[in-house]
N, C-alpha and C positions, 0 to 999 in steps of 0.2 A: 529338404531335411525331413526326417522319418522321426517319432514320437521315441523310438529304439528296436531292439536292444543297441546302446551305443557300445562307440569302441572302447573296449577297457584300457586302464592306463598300462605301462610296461611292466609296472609292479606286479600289475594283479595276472597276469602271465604269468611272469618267473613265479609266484607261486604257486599258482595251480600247477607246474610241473615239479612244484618241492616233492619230498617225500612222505609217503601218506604214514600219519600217526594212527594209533588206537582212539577211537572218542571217550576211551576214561583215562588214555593216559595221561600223567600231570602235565606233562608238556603241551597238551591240548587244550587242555579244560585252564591252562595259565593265556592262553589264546585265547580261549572263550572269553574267560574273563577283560583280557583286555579291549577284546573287541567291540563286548557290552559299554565299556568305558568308554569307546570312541563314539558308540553311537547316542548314548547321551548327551556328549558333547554338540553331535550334528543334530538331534532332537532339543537341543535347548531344555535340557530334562533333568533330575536328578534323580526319578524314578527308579526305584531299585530294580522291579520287574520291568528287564529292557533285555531285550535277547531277539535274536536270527533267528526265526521259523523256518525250518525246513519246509522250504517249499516257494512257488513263486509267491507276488503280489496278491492273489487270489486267496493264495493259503491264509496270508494274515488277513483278508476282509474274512474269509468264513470264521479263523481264530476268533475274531474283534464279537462277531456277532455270535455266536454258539455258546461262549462263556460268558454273556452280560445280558442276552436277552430271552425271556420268559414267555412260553406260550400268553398271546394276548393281552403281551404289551404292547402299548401306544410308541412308533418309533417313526418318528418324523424325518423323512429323506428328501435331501435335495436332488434335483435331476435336471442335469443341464447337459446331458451327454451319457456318454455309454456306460460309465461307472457308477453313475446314480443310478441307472435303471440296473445295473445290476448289486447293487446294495438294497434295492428294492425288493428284488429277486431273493436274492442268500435272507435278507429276515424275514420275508414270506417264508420261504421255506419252514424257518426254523419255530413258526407260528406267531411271528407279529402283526398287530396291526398294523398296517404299516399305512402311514401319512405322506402321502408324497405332495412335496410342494416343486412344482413343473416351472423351469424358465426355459424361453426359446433357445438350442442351442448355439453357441456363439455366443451368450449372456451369461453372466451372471446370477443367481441368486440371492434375491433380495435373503438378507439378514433377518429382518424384521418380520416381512413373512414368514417364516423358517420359526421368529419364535412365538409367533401369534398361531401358527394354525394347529395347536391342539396344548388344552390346559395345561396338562401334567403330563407331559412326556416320558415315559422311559429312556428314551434314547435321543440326541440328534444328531442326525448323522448326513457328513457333509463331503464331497471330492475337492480339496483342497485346489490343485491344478488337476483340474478335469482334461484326462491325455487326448479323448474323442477331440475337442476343440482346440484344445491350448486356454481356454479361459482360467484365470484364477479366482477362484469364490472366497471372499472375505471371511476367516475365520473367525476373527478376532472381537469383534462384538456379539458370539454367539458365544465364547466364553462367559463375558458380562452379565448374557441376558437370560444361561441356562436354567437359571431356577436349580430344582433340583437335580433336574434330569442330566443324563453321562453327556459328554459332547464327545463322539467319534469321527475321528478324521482320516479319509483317505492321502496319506502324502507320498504315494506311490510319485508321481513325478516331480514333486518339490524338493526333496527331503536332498540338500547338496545345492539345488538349481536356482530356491528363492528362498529370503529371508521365513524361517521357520522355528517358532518358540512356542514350544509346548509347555512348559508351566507358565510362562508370563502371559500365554494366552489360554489358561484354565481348559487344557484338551484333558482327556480323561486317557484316551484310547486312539491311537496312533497305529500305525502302520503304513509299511514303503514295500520297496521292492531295489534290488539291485542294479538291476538294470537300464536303469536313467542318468540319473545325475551322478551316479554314486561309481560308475563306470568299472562295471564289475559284473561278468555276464548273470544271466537270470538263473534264479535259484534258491534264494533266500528272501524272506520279508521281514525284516526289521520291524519290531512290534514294540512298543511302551504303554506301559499302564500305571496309573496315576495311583497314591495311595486309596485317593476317596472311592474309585472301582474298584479295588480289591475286596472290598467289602461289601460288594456286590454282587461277586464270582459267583458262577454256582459253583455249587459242590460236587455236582455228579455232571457235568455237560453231556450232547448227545454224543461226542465225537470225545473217544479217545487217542486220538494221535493227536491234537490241537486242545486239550484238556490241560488251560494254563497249572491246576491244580498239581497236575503230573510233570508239567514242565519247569516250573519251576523248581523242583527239587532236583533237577539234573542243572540249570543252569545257575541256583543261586546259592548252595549248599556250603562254596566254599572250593579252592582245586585241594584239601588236604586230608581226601581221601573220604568228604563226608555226602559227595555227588549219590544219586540213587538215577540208576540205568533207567531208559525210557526207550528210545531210539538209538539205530545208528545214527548220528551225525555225520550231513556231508562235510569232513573234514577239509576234504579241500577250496569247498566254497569258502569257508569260513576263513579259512589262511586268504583268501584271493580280497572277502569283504575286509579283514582287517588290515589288508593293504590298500586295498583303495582308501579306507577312509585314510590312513595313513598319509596319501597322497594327498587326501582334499583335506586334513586337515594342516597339513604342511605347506598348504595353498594358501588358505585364511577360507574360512566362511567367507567372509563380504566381497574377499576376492575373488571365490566362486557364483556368488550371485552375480558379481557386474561380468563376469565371463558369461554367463550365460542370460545376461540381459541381451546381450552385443547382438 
């Protein structure tokens, strides 16, 4: 077995060969809407900012970190595989200090290390199921232990696959990708933001295509006509996610984790 992209379900076919809408038209932007709906549901969320980034999994790690992290903030990263070193990577870039706490891969990260190794964090930021290995890093007492600091989470491969609750386990900042568990080819990244980070957004990020500021007002405005244009929207991924989750939510969550325990 291969980490992905997996096979999509039949659903999510027959849509992508639907008929392509406008991305303001109501009929779309009533799709948008329900879609956000479903993926609260697979995020364990009530988050109001919860929307499809156009773009892969990659798209929503740069989203997560462009909009919450601040030249020369302290941002503690775990690294157990390829996606920690590159969460390392993307908030370097974007000027953090960045804190790496290293487990051997094939391990987990200790927790505890994670929130001992620097006082005041800005950030911590963790790969939930790290795809390099298959390992899953215990999220759930890094909630607990955040202090003040955001908890960001990689659930690029979880998010469908394993038990995943984002407010019962105090994540801030969230993000997946289509193409795993959620059986819907690659394209979109599924992003949720907790109230307590929104108030932590900047105001101006470097990147205006991933500028949650801008995005939200095309994905939460309302479909009655109070949306403000951003992007095109790939219309047809979004018909394709809102059927897959359709499909796994018509599964059951917990039936979906023990299928993919097997």
């Amino acid at each position: 077995m291969g980490p992905g992209p997996s096979n999509p379900y039949p659903e999510v076919t027959m849509a992508l060969a639907g008929p392509v809408v406008g991305h303001l038209d109501p009929q779309f932007l009533e799709l948008l809407d329900h879609t956000n709906d479903r993926l609260r549901e697979a995020f364990g969320t009530s988050n109001n900012l919860t929307l499809p980034v156009s773009g892969t999994g990659s798209a929503g790690m740069e989203a997560a970190f462009v909009n919450f992290v601040r030249p020369g903030d302290p941002v503690v990263v775990g690294v157990n595989g390829v996606f920690g070193e590159r969460m390392c990577e993307v908030a370097g870039r974007h000027g953090a200090e960045v804190v790496r706490v290293d487990a051997a891969w094939g391990s987990p990260v200790d927790p505890e290390r994670l929130l001992a190794a620097h006082p005041s964090p800005a950030v911590i930021a963790v790969v939930h199921a790290e795809t390099s290995t298959g390992v899953r890093n215990d999220v759930e007492p890094l909630g607990r232990g955040k202090g003040t600091a955001l908890l960001l989470v990689d659930m690029v491969t979880s998010l469908g696959g394993i038990p995943v609750a984002v407010d019962d386990w105090s994540v801030d900042i969230a993000y997946s990708g289509t193409q795993k568990c959620l059986g819907v080819p690659p394209g979109l990244a599924p992003l949720t933001v907790s109230a307590r980070a929104l108030d932590r957004l900047l105001e101006r990020p470097s990147s205006w295509y991933l500028d949650l500021n801008l995005l939200a007002r095309y994905v939460n405005d309302g479909s009655g006509g109070g949306r403000v244009y951003h992007h095109t929207a790939p219309v047809a991924m979004v018909a394709a996610l809102h059927a897959g989750l359709g499909a796994l939510l018509d599964e059951g969550l917990a039936a979906a984790w023990e299928r993919h325990a097997v």
